[in-house]
Legacy VTK file of the C-alpha trace (Angstrom):
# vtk DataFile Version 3.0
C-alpha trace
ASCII
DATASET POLYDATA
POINTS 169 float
0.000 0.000 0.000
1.359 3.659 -0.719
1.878 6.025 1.892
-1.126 7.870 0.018
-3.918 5.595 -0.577
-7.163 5.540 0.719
-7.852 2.239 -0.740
-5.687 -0.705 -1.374
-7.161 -4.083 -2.569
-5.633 -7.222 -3.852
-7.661 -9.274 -6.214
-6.494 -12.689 -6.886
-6.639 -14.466 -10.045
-7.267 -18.104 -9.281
-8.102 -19.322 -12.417
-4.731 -18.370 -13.665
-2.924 -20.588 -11.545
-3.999 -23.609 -13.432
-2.579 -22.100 -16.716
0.630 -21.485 -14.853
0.732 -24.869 -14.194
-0.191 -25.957 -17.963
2.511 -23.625 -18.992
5.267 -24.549 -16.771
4.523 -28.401 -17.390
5.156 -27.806 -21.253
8.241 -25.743 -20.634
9.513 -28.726 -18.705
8.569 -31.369 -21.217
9.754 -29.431 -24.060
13.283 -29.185 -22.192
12.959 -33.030 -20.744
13.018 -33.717 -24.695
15.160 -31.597 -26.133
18.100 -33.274 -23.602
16.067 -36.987 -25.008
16.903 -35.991 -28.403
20.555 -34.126 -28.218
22.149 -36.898 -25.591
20.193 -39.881 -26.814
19.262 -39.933 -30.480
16.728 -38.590 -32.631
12.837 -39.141 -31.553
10.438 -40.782 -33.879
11.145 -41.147 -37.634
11.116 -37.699 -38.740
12.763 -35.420 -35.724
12.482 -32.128 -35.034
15.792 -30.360 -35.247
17.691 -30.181 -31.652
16.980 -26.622 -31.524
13.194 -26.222 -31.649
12.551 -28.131 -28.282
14.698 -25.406 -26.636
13.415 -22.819 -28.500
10.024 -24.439 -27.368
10.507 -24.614 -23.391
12.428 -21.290 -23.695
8.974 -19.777 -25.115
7.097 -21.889 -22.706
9.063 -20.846 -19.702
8.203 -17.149 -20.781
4.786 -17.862 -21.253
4.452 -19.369 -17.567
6.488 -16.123 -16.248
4.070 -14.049 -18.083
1.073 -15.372 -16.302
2.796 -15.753 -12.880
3.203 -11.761 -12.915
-0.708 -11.878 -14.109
-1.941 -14.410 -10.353
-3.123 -10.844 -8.381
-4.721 -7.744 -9.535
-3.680 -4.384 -7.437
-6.536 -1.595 -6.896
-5.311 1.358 -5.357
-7.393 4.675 -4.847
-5.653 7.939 -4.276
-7.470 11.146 -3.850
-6.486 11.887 -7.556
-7.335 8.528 -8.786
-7.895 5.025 -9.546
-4.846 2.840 -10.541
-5.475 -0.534 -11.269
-2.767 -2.818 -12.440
-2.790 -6.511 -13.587
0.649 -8.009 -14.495
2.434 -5.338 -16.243
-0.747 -3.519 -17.395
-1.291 -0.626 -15.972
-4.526 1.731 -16.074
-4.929 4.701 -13.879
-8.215 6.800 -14.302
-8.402 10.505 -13.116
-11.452 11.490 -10.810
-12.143 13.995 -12.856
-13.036 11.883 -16.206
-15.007 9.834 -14.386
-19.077 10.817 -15.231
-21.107 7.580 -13.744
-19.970 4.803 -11.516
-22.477 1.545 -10.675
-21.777 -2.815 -9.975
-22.378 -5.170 -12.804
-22.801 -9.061 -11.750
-22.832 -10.523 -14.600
-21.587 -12.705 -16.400
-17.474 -11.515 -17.005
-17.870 -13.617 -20.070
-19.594 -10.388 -21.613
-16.315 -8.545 -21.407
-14.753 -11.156 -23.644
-13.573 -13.428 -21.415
-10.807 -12.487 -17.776
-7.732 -11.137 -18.264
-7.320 -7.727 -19.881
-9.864 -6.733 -22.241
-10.776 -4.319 -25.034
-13.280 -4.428 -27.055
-16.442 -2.627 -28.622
-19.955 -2.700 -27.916
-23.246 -0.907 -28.759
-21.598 2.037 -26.439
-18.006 2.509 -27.309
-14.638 1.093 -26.648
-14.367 -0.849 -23.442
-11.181 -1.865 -21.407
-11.868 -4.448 -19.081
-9.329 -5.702 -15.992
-11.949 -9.028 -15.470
-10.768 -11.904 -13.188
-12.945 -15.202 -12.371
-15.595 -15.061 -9.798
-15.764 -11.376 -8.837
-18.062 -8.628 -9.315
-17.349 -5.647 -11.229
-16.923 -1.577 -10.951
-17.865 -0.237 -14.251
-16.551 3.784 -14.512
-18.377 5.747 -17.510
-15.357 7.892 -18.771
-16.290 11.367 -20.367
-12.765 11.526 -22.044
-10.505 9.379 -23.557
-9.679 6.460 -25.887
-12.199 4.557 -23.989
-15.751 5.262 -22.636
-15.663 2.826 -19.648
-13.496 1.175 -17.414
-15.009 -2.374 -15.959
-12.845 -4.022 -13.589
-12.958 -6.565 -10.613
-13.266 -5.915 -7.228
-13.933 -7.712 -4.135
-15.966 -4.864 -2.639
-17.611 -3.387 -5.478
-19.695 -0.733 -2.676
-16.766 0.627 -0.910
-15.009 1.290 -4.515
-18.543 3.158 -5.201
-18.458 4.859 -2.132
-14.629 6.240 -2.275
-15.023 7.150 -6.218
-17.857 9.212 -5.469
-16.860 10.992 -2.540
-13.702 12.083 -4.535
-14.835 12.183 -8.191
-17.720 15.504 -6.938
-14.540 17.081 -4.740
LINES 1 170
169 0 1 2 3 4 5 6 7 8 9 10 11 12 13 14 15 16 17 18 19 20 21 22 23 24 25 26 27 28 29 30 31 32 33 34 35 36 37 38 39 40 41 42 43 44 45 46 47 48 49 50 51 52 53 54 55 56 57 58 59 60 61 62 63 64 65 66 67 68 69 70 71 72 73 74 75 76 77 78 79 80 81 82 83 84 85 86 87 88 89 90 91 92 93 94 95 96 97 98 99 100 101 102 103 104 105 106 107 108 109 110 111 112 113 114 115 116 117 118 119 120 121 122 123 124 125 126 127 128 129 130 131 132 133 134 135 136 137 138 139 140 141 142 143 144 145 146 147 148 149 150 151 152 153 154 155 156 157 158 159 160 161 162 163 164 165 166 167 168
């Protein structure tokens, strides 16, 4: 938390963990064969050369460190604004662009899916910072590339509360 917040919140992504895991496991396989194949002859009839199973588990490895830096999403409100940050995506929204504030419950398969998201709807551009499970904080933006800001939250009324007490002040 920094010295001035008025908010601090750590979202995990649990979903993620299992792709870490997926990731990591291939990394490790793709390395497991390319020592198979350089130290004890070639695997199968037609092998790959020597040099794509590391170049493989090398992009595998990166992959898994990737998502690793992706596990926990960081809100933090300041009495300037709202800084969210998700791996090494960063998003921090001004009180003063921010026109309307209110939940949405639904489905976070309607932002295209968890993770970081942009996309367009009926509205406008949307950027969405969506993990598995939680409800949302949807800002309407009266500048900017996009016109609203949807991400995760644990407590989706105190986030209300703070924005508005700041965003009018």
């Amino acid at each position: 938390m920094k010295a001035d917040e008025i908010y601090h919140e750590e979202v995990p992504f649990t979903f993620i963990k299992y792709l870490i895991f997926l990731e990591a496991a291939l990394a490790v396989l793709f390395l497991v064969l390319f020592f198979v194949q350089t130290f004890g002859g070639p695997i199968g009839e037609r092998p790959a050369p020597d040099w794509v199973y590391l170049i493989v588990a090398a992009v595998m490895a990166g992959i898994t460190v990737f998502l690793y830096r992706m596990r926990v999403m960081t809100i933090g409100i300041t009495p300037q604004a709202v800084n969210i940050s998700l791996g090494m995506f960063r998003r921090s929204v001004p009180f003063e662009v921010i026109e309307s504030i209110h939940t949405d419950s639904g489905p976070g398969i309607k932002y295209g899916g968890w993770g970081v998201r942009v996309f367009r709807d009926k509205k406008g551009w949307v950027l969405a910072y969506n993990t598995f499970g939680r409800p949302r904080v949807v800002l309407g933006l009266g500048r900017g590339r996009f016109g609203r800001f949807v991400f995760s939250t644990r407590n989706p009324d105190e986030v209300i509360n703070i924005v508005e007490r700041y965003k009018g002040g």
